[in-house]
SEVO-620139 format. One line per 2 residues: number of its first residue (from 1); their letters; for each residue x, y, z of N, C-alpha, C, O. Coordinates in pm, 1 decimal. Example, Ala and Ser with C-alpha at 12.3 -4.5 7.8 and 13.67 -1.06 7.14 Angstrom:
% SEVO-620139
1	AS	1319.0:-569.0:780.0:1230.0:-450.0:780.0:1320.0:-330.0:780.0:1423.6:-331.9:846.5; 1285.0:-225.0:708.0:1367.0:-106.0:714.0:1290.0:3.0:787.0:1340.9:113.8:803.9;
//
This chain:
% SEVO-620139
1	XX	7132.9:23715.6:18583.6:7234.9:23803.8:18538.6:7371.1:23734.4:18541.1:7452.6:23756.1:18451.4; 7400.4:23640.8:18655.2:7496.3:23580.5:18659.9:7549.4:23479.1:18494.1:7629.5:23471.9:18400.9;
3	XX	7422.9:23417.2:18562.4:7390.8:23340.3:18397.2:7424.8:23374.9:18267.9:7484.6:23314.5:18178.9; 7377.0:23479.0:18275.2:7389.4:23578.4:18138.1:7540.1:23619.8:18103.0:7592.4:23617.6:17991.6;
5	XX	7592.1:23654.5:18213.8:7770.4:23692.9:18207.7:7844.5:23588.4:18224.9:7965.3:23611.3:18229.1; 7795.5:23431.7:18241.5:7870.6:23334.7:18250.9:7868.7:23305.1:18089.0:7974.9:23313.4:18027.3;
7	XX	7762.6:23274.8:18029.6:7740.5:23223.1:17911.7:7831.1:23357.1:17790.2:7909.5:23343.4:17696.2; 7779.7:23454.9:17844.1:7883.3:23578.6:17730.7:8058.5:23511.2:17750.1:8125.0:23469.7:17655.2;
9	XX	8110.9:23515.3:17911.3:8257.7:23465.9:17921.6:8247.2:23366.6:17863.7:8299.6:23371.5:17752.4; 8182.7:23236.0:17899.3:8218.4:23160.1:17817.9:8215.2:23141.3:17653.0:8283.9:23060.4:17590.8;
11	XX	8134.6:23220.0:17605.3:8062.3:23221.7:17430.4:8173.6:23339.7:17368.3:8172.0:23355.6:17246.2; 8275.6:23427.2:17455.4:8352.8:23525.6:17386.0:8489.7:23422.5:17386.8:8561.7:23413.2:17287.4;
13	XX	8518.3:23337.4:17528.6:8652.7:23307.0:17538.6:8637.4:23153.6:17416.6:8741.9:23110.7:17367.7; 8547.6:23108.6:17392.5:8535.9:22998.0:17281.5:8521.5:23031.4:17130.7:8535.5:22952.4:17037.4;
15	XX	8483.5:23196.1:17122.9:8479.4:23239.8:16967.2:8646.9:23239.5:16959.6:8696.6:23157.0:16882.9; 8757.1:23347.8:17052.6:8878.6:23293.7:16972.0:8944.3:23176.2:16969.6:9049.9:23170.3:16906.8;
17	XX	8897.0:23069.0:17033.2:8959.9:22937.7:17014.2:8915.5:22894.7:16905.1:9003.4:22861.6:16825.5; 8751.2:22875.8:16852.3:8750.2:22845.6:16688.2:8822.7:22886.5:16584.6:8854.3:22829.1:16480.4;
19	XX	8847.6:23003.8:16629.9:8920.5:23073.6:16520.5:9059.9:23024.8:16505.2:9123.4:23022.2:16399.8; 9093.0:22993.4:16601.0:9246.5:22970.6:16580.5:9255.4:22812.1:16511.5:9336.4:22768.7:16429.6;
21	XX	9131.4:22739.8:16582.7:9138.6:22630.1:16487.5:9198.7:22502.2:16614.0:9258.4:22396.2:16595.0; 9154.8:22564.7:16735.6:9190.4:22458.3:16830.5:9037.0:22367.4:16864.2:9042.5:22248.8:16896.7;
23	XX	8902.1:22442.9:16850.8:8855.6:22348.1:16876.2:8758.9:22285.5:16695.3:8662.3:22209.3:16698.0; 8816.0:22339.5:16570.6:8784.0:22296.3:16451.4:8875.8:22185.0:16434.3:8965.7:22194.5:16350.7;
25	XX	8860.8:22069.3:16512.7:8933.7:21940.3:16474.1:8898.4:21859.8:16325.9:8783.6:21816.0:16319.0; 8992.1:21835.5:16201.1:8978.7:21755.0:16105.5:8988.3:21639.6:16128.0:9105.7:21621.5:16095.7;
27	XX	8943.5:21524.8:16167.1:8984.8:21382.9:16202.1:8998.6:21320.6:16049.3:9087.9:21235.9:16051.1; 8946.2:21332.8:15931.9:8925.5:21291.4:15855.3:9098.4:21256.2:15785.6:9157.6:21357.7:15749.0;
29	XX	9153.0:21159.6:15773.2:9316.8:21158.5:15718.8:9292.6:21143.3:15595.6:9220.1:21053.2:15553.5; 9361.4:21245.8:15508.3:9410.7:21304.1:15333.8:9388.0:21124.4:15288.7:9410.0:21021.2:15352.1;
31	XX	9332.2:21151.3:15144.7:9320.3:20985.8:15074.7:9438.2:21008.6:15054.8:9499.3:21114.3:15039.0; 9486.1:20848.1:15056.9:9611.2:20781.8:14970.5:9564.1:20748.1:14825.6:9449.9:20747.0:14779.7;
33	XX	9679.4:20721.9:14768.7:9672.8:20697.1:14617.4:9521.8:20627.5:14568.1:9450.7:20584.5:14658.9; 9494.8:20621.2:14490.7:9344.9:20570.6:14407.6:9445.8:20454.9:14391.3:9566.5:20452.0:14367.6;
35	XX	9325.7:20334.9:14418.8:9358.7:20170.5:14394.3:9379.9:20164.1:14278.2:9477.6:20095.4:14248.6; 9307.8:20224.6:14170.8:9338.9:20198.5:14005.3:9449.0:20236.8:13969.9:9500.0:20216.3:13859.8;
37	XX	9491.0:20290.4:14052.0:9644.8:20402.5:14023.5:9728.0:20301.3:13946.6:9765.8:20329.5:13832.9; 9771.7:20133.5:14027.8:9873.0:20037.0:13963.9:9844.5:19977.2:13851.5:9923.1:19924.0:13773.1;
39	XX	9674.7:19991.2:13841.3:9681.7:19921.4:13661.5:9642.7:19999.2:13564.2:9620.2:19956.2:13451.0; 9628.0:20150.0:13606.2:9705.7:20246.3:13491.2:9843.1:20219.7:13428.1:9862.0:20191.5:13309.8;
41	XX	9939.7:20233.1:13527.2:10033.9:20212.6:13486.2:10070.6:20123.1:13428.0:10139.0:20145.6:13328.2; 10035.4:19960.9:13472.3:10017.1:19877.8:13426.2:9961.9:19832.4:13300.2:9990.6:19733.6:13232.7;
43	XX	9878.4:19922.6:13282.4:9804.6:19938.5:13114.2:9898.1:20030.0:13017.8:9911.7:20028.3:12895.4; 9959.0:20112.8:13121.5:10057.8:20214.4:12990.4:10142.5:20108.4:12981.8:10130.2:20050.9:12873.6;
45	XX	10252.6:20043.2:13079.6:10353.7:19944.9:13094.7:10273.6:19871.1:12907.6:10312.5:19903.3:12795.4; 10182.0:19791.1:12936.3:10151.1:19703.3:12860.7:10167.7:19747.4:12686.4:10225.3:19694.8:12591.3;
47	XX	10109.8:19833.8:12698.8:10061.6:19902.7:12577.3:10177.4:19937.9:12490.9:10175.5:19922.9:12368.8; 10313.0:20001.3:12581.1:10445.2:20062.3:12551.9:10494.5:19896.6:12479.2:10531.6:19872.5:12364.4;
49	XX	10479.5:19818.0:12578.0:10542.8:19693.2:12541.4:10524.9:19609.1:12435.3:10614.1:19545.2:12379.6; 10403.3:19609.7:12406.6:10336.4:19557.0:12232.5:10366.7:19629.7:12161.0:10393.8:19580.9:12051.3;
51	XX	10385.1:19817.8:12175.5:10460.8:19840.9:12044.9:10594.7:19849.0:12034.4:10657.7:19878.5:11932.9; 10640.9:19820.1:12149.9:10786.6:19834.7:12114.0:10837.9:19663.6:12048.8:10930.1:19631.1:11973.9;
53	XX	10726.6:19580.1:12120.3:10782.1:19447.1:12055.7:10704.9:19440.5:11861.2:10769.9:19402.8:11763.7; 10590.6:19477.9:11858.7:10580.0:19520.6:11702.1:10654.6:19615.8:11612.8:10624.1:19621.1:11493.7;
55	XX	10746.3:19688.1:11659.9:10854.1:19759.1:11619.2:10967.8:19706.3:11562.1:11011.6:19715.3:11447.4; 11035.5:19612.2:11725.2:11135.2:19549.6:11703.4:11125.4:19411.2:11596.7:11224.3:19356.9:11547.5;
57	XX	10938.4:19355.9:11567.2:10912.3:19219.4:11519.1:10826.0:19271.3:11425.9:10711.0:19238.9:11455.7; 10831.6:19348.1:11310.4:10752.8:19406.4:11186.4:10616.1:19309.7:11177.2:10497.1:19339.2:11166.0;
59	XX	10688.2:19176.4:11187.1:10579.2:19100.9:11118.0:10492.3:19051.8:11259.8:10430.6:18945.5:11254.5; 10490.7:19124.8:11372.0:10430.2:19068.1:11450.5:10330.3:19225.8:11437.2:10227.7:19221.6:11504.9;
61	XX	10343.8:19305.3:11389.6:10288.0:19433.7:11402.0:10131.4:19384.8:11414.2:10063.2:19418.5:11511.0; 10106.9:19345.5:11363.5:9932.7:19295.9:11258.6:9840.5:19213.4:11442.6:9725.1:19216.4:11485.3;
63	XX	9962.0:19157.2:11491.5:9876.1:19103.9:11645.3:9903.1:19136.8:11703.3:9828.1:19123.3:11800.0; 10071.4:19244.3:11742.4:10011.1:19352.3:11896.0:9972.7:19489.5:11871.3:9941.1:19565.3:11963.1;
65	XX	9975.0:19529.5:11726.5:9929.9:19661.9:11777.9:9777.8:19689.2:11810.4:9746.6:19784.1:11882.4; 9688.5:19608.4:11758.7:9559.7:19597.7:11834.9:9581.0:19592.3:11996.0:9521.4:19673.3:12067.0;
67	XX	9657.0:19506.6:12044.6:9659.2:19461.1:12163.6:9690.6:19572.5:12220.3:9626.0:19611.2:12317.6; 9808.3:19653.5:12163.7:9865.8:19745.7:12244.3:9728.6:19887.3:12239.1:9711.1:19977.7:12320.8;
69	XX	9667.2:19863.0:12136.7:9569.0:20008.3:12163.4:9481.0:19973.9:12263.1:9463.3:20055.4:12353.6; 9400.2:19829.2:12264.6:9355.2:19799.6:12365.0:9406.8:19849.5:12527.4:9334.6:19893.7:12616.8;
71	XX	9527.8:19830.2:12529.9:9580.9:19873.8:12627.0:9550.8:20065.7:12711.0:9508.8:20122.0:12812.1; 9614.3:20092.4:12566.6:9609.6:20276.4:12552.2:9494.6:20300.1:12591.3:9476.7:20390.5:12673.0;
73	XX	9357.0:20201.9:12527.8:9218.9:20256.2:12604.2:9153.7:20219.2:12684.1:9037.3:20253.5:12705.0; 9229.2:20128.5:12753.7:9213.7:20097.8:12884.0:9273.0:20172.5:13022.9:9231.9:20186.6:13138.1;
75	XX	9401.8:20215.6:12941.5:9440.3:20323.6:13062.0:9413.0:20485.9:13039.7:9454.0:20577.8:13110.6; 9331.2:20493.5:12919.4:9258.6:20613.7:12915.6:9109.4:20655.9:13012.4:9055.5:20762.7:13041.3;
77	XX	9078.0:20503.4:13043.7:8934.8:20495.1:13091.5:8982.6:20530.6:13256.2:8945.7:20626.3:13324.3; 9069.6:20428.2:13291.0:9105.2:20449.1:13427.4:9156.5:20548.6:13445.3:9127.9:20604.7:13551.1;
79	XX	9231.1:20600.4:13374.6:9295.4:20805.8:13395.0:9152.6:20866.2:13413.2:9151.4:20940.7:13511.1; 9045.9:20858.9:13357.5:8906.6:20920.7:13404.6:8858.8:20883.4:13488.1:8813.4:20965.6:13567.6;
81	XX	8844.5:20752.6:13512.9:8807.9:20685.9:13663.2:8841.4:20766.7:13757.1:8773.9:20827.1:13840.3; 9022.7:20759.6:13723.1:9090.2:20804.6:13881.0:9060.6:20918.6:13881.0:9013.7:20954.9:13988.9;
83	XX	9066.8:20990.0:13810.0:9067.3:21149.2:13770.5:9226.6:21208.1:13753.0:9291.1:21273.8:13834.8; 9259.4:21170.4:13643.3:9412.0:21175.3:13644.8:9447.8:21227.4:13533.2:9387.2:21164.3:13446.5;
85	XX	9514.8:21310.3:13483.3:9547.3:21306.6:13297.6:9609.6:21181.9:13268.8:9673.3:21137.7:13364.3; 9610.0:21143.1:13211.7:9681.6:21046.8:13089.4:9809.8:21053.9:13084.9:9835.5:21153.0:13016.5;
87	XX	9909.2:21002.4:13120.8:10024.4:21014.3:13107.9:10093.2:21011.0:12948.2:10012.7:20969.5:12864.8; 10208.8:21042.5:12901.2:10224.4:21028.2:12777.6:10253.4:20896.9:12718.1:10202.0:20820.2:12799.5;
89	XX	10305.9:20823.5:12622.9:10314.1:20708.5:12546.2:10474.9:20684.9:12634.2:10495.3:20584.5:12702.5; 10551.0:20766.8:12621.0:10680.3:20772.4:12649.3:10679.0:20762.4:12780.6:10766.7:20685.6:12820.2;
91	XX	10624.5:20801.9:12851.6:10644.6:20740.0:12992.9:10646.2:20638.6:13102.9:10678.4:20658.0:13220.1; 10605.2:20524.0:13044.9:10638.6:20415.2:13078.0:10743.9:20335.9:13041.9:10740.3:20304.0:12923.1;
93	XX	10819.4:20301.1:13092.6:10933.6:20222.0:13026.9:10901.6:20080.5:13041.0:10814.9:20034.6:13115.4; 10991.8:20003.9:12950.2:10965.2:19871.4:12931.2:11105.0:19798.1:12910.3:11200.5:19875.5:12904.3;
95	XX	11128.8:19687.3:12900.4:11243.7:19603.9:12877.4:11309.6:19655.7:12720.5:11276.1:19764.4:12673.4; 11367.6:19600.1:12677.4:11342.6:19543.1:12523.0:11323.6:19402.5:12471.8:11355.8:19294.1:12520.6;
97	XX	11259.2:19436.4:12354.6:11155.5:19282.8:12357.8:11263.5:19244.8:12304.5:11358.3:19306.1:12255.5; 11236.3:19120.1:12321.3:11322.5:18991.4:12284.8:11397.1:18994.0:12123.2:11329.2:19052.5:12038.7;
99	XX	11515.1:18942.1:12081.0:11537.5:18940.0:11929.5:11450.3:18822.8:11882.5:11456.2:18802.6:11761.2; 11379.3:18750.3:11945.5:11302.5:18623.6:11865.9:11186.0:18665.7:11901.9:11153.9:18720.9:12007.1;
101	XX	11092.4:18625.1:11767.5:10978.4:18671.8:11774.0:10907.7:18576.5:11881.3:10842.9:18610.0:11980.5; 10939.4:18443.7:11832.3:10875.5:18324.1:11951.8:10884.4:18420.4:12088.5:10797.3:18488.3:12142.8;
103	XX	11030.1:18397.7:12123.2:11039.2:18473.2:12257.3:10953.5:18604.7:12301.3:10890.2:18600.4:12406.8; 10951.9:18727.1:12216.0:10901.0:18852.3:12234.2:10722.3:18766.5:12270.1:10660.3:18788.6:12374.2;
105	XX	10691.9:18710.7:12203.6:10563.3:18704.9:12184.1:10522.7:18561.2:12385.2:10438.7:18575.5:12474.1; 10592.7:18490.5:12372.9:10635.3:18439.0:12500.1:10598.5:18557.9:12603.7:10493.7:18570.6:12667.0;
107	XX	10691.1:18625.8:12603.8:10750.8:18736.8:12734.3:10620.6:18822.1:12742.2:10591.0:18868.1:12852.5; 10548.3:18845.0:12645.9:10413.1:18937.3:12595.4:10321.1:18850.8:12655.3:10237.6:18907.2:12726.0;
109	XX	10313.7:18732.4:12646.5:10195.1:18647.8:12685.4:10230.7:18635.7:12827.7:10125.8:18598.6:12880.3; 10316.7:18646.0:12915.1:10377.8:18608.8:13077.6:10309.3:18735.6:13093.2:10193.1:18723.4:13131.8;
111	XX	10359.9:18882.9:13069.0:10328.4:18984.1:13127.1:10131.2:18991.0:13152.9:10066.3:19016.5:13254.3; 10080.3:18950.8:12991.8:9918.6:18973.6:12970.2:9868.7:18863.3:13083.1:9755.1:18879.8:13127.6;
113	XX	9938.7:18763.3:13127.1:9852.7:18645.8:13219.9:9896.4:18746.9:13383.4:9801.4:18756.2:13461.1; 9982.6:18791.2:13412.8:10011.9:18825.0:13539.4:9895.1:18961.5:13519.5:9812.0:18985.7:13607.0;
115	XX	9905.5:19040.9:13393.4:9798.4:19161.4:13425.7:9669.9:19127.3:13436.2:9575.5:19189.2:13485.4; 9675.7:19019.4:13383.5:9521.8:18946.1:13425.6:9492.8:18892.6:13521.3:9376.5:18853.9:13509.7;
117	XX	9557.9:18851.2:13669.4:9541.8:18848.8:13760.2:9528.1:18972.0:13829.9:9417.2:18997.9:13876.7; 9631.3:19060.5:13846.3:9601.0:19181.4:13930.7:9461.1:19245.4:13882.0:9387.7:19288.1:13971.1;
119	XX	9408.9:19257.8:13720.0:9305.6:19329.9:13715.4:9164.8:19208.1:13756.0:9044.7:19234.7:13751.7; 9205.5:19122.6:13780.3:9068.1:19034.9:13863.4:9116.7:19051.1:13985.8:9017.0:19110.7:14026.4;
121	XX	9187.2:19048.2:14080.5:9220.0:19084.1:14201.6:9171.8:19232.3:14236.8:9115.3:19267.0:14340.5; 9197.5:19291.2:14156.1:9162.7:19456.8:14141.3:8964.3:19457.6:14150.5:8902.5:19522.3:14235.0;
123	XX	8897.9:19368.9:14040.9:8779.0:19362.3:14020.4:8731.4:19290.6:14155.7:8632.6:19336.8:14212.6; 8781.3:19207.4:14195.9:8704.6:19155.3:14339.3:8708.6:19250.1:14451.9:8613.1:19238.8:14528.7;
125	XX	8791.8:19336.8:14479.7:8818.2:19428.8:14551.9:8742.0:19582.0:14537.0:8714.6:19667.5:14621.3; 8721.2:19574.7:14388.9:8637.6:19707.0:14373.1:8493.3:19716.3:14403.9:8406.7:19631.8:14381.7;
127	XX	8481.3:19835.9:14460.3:8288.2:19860.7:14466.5:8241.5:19878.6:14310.5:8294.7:19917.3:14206.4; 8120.7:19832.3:14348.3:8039.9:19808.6:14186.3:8042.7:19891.3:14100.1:8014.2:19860.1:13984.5;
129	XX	8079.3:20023.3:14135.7:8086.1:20112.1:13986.3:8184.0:20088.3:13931.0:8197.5:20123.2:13813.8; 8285.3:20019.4:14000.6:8407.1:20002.5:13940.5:8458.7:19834.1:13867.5:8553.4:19792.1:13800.9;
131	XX	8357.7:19789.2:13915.9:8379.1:19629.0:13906.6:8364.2:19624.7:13730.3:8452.3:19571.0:13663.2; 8250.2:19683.7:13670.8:8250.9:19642.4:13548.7:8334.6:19624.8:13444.8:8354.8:19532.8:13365.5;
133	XX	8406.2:19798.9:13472.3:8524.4:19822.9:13392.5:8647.1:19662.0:13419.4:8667.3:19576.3:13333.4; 8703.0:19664.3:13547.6:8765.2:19591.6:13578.2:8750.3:19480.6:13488.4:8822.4:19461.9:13390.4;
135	XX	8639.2:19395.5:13530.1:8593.9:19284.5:13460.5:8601.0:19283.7:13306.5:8573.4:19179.0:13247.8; 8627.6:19366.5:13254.5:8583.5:19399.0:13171.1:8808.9:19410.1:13068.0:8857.9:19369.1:12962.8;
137	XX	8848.3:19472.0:13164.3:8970.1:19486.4:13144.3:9025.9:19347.9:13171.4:9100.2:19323.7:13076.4; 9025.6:19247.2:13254.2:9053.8:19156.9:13314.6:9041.1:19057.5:13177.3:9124.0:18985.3:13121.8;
139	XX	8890.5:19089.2:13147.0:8856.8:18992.1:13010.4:8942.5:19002.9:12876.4:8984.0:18915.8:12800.0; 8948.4:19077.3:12876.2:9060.1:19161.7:12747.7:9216.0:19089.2:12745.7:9285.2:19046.3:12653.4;
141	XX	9239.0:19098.3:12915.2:9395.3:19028.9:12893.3:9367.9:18916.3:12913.5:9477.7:18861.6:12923.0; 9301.6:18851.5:12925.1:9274.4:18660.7:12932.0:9266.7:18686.8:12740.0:9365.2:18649.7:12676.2;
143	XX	9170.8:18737.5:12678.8:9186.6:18726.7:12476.6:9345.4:18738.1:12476.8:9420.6:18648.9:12437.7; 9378.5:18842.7:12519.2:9520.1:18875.2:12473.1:9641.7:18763.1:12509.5:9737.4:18725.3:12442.0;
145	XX	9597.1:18726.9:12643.0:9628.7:18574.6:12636.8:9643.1:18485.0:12535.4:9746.9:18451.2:12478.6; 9526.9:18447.7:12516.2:9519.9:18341.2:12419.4:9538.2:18392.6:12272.4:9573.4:18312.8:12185.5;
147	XX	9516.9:18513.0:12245.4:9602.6:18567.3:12138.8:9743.8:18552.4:12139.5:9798.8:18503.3:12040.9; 9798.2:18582.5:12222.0:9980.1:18573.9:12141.2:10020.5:18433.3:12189.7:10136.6:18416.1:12226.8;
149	X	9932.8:18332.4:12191.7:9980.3:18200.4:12173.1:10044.2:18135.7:12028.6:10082.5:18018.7:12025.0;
//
């Protein structure tokens, strides 16, 4: 009987402590940002930047605006990856491209070799569902590379 009224005190005075949420401990800490998060942006960055330099360079239109859609659907894929909407066209800002086409197309090829490191840095770092895409994006700006040579 003792037993019985120990286990009730104790089993009534521990129902309102769950409740209050003193002994429902979360250890688990809120995720931080999604790793793909920087070469989204990085892909809008890019994308903004080939058309604003095919804008400013008419006759360069014909070799970045491929490049630049490449871009657009590359950071369409990773907005699904991450689970993110798509940000708009306008929301990335960019420099202004160069008045020489040499130059614009220069400054275009610096940016595509540095995004091609972070997205292989990005691909060595990712778990395998994610590696392909990467690799895959990584490959794209090494062409685009050697495209605006």
């Amino acid at each position: 009987m003792l037993r019985a009224g120990a286990l009730l005190a104790l089993g009534g005075a521990a129902a309102p402590l769950t409740g209050c949420g003193l002994l429902d401990r979360d250890d688990e800490p809120t995720p931080g940002p999604d790793p793909l998060t920087p070469l989204l942006d990085e892909s809008l960055r890019l994308a903004a930047g080939h058309r604003d330099a095919a804008a400013a360079h008419p006759a360069l239109a014909g070799l970045l605006t491929p490049i630049a859609e490449a871009h657009r659907a590359h950071a369409a894929e990773l907005a699904r990856v991450v689970g993110v909407p798509l940000p708009s066209a306008s929301a990335a800002a960019t420099p202004a491209a160069p008045g020489d086409p040499a130059a614009a197309r220069a400054a275009l090829r610096e940016d595509e070799r540095a995004a091609r490191e972070a997205a292989t840095r990005a691909c060595a770092a990712a778990p395998a569902e994610r590696a392909a895409l990467l690799a895959s994006i990584a490959a794209a700006r090494a062409t685009h590379v050697e495209a605006l040579r």
